[in-house]
C-alpha positions, 0 to 999 in steps of 0.5 A: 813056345816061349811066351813073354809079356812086358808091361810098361808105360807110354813113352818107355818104348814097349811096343819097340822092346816087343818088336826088337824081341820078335825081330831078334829071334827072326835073326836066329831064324826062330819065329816071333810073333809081337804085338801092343795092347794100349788102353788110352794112348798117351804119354804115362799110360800103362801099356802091354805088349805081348811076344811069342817065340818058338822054332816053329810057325805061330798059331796064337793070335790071342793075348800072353795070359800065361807068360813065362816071362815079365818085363816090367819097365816101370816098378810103379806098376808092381802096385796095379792089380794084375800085372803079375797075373797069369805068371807061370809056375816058376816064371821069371819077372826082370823089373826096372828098377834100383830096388833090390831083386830081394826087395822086390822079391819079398813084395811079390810073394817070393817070385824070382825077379831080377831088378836091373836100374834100366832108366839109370842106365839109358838116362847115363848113356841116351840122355832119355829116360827109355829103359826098354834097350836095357831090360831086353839086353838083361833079358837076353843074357838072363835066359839066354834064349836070344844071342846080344849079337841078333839085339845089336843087328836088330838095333841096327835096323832101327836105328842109326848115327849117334842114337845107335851107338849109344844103344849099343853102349847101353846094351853092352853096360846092361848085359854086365849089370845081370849073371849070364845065363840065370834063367836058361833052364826056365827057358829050356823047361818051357820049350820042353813042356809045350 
């Protein structure tokens, strides 16, 4: 079972990013399992979100503790106490922000992280600044454990019109900007180990 657990603020769209995540291994016919963790519900709000996907049913229904995986679509939360707490042995953090990944690195005890300019990229294509369409394309193509082809048709789903075609411009744009399959044998380690 791979685990992910994506750390954002109200308004960046991190319930969605959890929901498309789930929904796409739906699409490739694996299990996933999404759901929020909100604190106060607002606007600004740190919010949690937590994904679970695997080849078969889902048990758990408790919180990510141990994720394999970070998405922090706000870098500003790197500095709140905890965020990176749980992280496996080896994990992976994708951070949205212009900041170098060695830069972030370096701030995060030498933890692999790969930053990606997600708001830059979603204010250049969307006119708003959501970056969660971004990191989950850059995620898909880091570990390549989820194809763009199931994120586009989950996007589809979603959305329609003009909003959609923006998205699909976007995750197109995000998927250049990360190298293709980084972190595939992270993946593949944690399949094997559970």
């Amino acid at each position: 079972m791979i685990e992910i657990r994506i750390h954002g603020r109200g308004g960046q769209g991190n319930v969605v990013a959890a929901y498309l995540l789930a929904m796409a291994a739906f699409e490739e016919n694996r299990y996933g399992q999404a759901f929020p963790n909100f604190g106060a519900e607002r606007r600004g709000a740190p919010v949690m979100a937590f994904v679970r996907i695997d080849d078969k049913p889902i048990q758990r229904r408790n919180q990510v503790r141990h994720p394999a995986f970070l998405i922090i679509q706000d870098q500003a939360l790197l500095q709140v106490p905890g965020v990176t707490d749980g992280l496996k042995p080896g994990g992976k953090i994708l951070v949205n922000s212009t900041l170098s990944s060695t830069a972030l690195s370096e701030q995060l005890d030498q933890k692999e992280v790969i930053a990606l300019p997600g708001t830059t990229l979603a204010n250049n294509f969307l006119g708003r600044p959501v970056p969660n369409t971004a990191l989950l394309s850059a995620f898909f193509v880091l570990t390549e454990l989820l194809s763009q082809e199931s994120l586009a048709k989950v996007l589809k789903k979603r959305f329609k019109g003009e909003v959609l075609e923006k998205n699909l411009q976007l995750i197109q744009e995000a998927a250049k900007k990360v190298p293709a399959g980084l972190w595939k044998e992270q993946e593949n380690s944690h399949v094997a180990s559970t």
